[in-house]
Jmol script that loads the backbone (N, CA, C; Angstrom):
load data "model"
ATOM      1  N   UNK A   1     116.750 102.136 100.578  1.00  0.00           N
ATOM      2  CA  UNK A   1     116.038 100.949 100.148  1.00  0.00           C
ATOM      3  C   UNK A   1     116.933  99.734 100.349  1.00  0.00           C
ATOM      4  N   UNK A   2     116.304  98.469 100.828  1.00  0.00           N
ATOM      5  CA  UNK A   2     117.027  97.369 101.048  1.00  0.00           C
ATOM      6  C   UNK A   2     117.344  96.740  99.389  1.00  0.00           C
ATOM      7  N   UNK A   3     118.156  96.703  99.122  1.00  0.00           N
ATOM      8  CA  UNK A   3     118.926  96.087  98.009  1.00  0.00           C
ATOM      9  C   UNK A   3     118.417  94.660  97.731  1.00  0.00           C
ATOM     10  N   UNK A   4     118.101  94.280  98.762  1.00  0.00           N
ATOM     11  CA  UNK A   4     118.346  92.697  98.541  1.00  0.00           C
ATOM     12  C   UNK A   4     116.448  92.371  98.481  1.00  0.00           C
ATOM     13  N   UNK A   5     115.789  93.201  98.922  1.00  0.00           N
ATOM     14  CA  UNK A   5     114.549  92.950  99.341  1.00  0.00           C
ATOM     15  C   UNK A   5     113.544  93.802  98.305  1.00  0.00           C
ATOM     16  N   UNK A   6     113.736  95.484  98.405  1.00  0.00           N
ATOM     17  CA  UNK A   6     113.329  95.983  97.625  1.00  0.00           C
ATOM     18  C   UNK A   6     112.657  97.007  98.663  1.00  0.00           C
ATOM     19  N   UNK A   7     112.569  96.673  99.494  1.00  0.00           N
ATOM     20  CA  UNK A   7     111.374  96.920 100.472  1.00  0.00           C
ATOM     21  C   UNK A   7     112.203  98.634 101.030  1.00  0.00           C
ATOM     22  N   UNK A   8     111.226  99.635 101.100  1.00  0.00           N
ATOM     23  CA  UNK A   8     111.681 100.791 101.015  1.00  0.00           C
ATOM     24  C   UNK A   8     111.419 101.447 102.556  1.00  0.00           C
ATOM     25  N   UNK A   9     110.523 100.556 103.739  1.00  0.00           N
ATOM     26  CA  UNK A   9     110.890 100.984 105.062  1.00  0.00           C
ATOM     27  C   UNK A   9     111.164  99.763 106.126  1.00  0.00           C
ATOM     28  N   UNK A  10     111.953 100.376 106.762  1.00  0.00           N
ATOM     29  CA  UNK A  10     112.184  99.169 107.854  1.00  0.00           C
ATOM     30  C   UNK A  10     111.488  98.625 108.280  1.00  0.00           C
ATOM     31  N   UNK A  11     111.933  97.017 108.571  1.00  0.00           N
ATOM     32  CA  UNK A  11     110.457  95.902 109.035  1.00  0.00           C
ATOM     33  C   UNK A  11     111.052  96.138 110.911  1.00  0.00           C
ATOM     34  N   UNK A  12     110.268  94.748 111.589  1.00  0.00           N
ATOM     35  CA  UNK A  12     110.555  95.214 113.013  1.00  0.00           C
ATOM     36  C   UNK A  12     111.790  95.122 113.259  1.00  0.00           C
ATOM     37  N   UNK A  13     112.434  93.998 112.363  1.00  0.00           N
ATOM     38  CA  UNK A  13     113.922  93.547 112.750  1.00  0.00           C
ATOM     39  C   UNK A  13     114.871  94.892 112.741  1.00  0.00           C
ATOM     40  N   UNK A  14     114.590  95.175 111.606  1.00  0.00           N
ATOM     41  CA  UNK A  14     115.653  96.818 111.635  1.00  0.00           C
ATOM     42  C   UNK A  14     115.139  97.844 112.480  1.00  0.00           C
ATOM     43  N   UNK A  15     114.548  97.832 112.936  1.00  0.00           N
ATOM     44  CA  UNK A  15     113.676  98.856 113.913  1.00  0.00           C
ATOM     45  C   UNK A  15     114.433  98.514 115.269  1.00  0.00           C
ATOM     46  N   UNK A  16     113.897  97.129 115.384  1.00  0.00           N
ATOM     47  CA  UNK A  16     114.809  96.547 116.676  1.00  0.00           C
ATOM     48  C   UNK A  16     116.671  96.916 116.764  1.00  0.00           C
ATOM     49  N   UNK A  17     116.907  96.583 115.412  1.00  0.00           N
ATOM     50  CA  UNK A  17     118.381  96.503 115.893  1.00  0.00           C
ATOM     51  C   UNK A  17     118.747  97.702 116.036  1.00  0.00           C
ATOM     52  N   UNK A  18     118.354  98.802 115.344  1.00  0.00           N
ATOM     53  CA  UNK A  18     118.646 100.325 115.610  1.00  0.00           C
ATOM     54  C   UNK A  18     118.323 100.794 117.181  1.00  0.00           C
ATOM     55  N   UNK A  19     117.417 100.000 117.806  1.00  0.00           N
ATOM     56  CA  UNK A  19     117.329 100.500 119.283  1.00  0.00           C
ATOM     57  C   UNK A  19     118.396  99.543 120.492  1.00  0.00           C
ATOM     58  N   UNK A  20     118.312  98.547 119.292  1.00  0.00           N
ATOM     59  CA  UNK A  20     119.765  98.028 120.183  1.00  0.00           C
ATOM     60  C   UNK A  20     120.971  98.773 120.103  1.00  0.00           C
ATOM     61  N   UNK A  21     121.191  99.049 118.890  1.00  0.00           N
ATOM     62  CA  UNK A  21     122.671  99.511 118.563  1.00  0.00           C
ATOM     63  C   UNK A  21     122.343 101.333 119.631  1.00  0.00           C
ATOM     64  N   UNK A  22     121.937 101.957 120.144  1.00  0.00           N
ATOM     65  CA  UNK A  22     121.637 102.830 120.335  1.00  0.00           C
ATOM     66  C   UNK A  22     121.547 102.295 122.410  1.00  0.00           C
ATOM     67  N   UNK A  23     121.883 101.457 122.455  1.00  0.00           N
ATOM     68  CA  UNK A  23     121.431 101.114 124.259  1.00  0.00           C
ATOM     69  C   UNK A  23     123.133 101.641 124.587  1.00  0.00           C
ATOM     70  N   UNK A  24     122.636 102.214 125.918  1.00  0.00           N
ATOM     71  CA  UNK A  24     124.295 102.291 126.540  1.00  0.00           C
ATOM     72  C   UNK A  24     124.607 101.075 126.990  1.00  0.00           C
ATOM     73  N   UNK A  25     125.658 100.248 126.671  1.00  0.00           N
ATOM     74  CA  UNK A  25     126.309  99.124 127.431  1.00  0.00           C
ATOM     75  C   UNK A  25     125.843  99.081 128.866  1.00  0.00           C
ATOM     76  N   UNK A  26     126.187 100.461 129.762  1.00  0.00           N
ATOM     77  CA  UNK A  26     125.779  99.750 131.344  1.00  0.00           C
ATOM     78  C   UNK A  26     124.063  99.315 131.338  1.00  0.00           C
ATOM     79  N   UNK A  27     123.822  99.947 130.431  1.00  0.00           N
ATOM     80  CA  UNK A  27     121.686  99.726 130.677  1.00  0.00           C
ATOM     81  C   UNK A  27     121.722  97.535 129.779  1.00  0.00           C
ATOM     82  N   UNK A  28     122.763  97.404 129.245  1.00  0.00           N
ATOM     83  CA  UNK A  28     122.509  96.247 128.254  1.00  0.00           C
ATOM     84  C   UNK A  28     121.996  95.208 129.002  1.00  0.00           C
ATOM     85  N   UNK A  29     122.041  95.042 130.677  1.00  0.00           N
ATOM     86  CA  UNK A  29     121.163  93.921 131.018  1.00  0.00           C
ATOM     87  C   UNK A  29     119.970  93.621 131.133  1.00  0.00           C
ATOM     88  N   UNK A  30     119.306  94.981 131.718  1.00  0.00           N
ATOM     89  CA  UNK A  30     118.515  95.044 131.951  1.00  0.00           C
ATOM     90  C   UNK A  30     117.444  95.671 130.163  1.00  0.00           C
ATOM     91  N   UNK A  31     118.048  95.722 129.544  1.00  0.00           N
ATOM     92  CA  UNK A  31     117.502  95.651 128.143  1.00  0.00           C
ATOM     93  C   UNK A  31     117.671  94.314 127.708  1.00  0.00           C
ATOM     94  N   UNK A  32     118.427  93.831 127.823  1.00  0.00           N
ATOM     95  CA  UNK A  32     118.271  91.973 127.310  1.00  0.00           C
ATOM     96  C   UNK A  32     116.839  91.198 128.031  1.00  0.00           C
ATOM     97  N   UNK A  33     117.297  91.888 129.290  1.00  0.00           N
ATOM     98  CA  UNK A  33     116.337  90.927 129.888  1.00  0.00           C
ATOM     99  C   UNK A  33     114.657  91.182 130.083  1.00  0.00           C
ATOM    100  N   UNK A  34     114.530  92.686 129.322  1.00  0.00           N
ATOM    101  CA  UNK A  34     113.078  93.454 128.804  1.00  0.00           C
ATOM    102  C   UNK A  34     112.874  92.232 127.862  1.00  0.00           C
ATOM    103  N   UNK A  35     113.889  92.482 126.667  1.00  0.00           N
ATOM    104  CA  UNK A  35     113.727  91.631 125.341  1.00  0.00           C
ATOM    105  C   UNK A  35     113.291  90.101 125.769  1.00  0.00           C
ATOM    106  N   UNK A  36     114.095  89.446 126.058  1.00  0.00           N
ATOM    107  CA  UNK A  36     113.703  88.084 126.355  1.00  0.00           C
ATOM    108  C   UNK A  36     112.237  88.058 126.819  1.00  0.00           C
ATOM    109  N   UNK A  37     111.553  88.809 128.117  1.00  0.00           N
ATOM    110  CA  UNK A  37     110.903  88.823 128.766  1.00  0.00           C
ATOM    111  C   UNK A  37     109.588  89.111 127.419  1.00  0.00           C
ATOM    112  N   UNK A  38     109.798  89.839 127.066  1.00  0.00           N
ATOM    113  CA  UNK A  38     108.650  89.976 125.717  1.00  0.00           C
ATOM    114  C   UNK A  38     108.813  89.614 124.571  1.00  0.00           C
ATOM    115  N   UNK A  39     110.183  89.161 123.919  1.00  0.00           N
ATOM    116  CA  UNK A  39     109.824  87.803 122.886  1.00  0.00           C
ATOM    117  C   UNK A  39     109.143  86.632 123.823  1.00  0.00           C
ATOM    118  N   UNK A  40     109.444  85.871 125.224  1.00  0.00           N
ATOM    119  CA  UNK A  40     108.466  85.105 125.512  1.00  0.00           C
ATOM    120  C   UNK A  40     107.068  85.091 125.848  1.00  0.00           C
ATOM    121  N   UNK A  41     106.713  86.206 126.106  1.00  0.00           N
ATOM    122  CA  UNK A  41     105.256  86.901 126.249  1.00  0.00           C
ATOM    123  C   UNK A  41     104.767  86.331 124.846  1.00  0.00           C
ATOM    124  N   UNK A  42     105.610  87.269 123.719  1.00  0.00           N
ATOM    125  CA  UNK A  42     105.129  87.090 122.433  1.00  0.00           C
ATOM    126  C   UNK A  42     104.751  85.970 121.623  1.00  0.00           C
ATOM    127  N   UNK A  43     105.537  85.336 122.426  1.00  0.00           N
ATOM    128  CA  UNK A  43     105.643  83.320 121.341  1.00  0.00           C
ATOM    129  C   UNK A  43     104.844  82.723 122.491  1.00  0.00           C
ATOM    130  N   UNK A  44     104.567  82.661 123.484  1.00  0.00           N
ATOM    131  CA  UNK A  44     103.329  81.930 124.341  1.00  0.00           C
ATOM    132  C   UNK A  44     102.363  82.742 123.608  1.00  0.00           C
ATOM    133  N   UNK A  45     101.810  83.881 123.328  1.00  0.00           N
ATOM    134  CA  UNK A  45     100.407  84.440 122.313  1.00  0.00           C
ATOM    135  C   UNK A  45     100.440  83.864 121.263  1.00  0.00           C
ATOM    136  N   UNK A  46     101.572  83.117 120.523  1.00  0.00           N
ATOM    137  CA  UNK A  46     101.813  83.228 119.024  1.00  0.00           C
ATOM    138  C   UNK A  46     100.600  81.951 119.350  1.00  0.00           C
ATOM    139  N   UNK A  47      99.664  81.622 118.111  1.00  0.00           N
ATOM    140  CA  UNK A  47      99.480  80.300 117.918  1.00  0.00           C
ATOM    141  C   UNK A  47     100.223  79.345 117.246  1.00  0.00           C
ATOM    142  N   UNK A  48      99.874  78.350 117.868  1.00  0.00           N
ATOM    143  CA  UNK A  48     100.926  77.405 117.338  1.00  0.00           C
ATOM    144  C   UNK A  48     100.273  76.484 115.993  1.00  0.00           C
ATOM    145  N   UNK A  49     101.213  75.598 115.070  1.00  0.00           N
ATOM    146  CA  UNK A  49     101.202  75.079 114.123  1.00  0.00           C
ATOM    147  C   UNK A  49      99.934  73.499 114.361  1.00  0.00           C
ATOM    148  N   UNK A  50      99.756  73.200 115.256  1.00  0.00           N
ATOM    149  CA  UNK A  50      98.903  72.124 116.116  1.00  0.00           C
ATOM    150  C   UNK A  50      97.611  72.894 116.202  1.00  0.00           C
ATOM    151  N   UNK A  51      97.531  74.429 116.627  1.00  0.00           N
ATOM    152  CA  UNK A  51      96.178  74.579 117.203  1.00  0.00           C
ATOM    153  C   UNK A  51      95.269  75.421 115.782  1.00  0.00           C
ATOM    154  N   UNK A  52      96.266  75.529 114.868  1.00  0.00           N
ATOM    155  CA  UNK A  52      95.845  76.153 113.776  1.00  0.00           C
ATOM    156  C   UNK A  52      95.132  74.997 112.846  1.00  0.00           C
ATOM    157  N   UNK A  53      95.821  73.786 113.160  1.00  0.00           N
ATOM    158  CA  UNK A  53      94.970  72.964 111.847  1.00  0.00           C
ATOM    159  C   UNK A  53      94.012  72.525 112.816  1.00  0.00           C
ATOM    160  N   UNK A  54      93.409  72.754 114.287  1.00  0.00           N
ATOM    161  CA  UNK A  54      92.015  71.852 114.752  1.00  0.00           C
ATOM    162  C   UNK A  54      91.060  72.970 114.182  1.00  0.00           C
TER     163      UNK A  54
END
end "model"
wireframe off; spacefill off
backbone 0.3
color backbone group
């Protein structure tokens, strides 16, 4: 259990970092550059703070 939170299963962040901490170094570029590639996928879908209040 997270101590600080309470919260008793991992959110995405800890999910994520466990598959980071788990990459072999030689694969780490081409895993950075998955990541980037789909956090920006993800935040162009996100709506934004402008299109939510029309």
């Amino acid at each position: 259990m997270d101590t600080t939170t309470g919260r008793t299963e991992p959110d995405d962040h800890d999910v994520l970092l466990t598959e980071l901490e788990a990459v072999d170094p030689a694969d780490a570029p081409e895993v950075a550059k998955k990541l980037v590639e789909k956090l920006s996928d993800d935040l162009e879908a996100a709506p934004t703070a402008a299109s939510e209040d029309s």
